[in-house]
N, C-alpha and C positions, 0 to 999 in steps of 0.2 A: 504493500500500500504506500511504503516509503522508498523513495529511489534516490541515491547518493552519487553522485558521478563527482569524480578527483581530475583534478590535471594538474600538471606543473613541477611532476617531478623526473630525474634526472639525473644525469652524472654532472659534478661542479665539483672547481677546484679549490682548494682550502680558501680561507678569504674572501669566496665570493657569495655570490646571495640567489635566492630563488624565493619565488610565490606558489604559493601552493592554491588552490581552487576547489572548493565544493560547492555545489550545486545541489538544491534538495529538493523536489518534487513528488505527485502524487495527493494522497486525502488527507490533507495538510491545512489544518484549522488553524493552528498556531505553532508557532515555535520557541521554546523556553528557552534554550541554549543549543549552542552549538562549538564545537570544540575541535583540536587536532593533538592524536596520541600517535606515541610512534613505539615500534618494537622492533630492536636488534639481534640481530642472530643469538640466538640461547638468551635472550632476555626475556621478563617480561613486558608488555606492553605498558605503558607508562604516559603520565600525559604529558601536554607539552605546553596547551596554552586554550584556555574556553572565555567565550564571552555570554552574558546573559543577552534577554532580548531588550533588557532597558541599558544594556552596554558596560556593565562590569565587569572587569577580565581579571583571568588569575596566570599566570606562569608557572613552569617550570623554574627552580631556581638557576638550572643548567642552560637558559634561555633567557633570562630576563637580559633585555641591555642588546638583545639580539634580534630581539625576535619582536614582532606586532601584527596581534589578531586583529580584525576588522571584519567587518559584515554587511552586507546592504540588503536589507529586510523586505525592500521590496520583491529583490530578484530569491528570497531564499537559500543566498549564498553567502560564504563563508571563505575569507581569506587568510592566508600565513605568509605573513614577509617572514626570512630568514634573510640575516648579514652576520657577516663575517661565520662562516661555515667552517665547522671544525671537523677533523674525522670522525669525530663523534658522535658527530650529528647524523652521519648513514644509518640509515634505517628505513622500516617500511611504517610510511604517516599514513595514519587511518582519520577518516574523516567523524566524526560522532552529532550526529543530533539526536536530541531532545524535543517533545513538542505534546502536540493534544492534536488528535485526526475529528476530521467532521464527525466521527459518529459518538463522538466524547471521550474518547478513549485517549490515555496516553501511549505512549511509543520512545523509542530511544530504536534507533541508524547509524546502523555502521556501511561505511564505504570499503570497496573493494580493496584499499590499499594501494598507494604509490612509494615508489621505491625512491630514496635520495639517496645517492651515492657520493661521498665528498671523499675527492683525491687529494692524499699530500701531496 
């Protein structure tokens, strides 16, 4: 009922920056939050950075100074600026939404997963 589509990720080299992209559609009443987690080879998924829908955001402490989530509520969609990219930062970013679908009901979306790959 919920559809999650990512873009924006990639291979970058250390220092450099990427945007990441969610898009969220479907029987879509409202949306609470919306957020980006990422999980590294043998880790677990973790998050990295969520906003509400009145605009309050949380970080990763691993991100803060780096990183800025952004939203535009009309499109449903959901941004991640990364700058300055560490090897660290490779991993696979999942998209997550939160929300309430027309028929009342809540919900929580997760996206396919895009790969970021940051080279030293």
């Amino acid at each position: 009922q919920v559809q999650l589509v990512e873009s924006g990720g990639g291979l970058v080299q250390a220092g450099g920056s990427l945007r990441l992209s969610c898009a969220a559609s479907g029987s879509i009443f409202s949306i609470t939050a919306m957020g980006w987690y990422r999980q590294a080879p043998g880790k677990q998924r973790k998050l990295v950075a969520r906003i509400t829908s009145g605009g309050s955001t949380n970080y990763a402490d691993s991100v803060k100074g780096r990183g800025t989530i952004a939203r535009d509520n009309a499109k449903n969609t959901v941004y991640l600026q990364m700058n300055s990219l560490k090897p660290e930062d490779t991993a696979v970013y999942y998209c997550n939404v939160d929300g309430v679908l027309f028929d009342g009901s809540d919900f929580t979306s997760w996206g396919q997963g895009t790969q970021v790959t940051v080279a030293s």
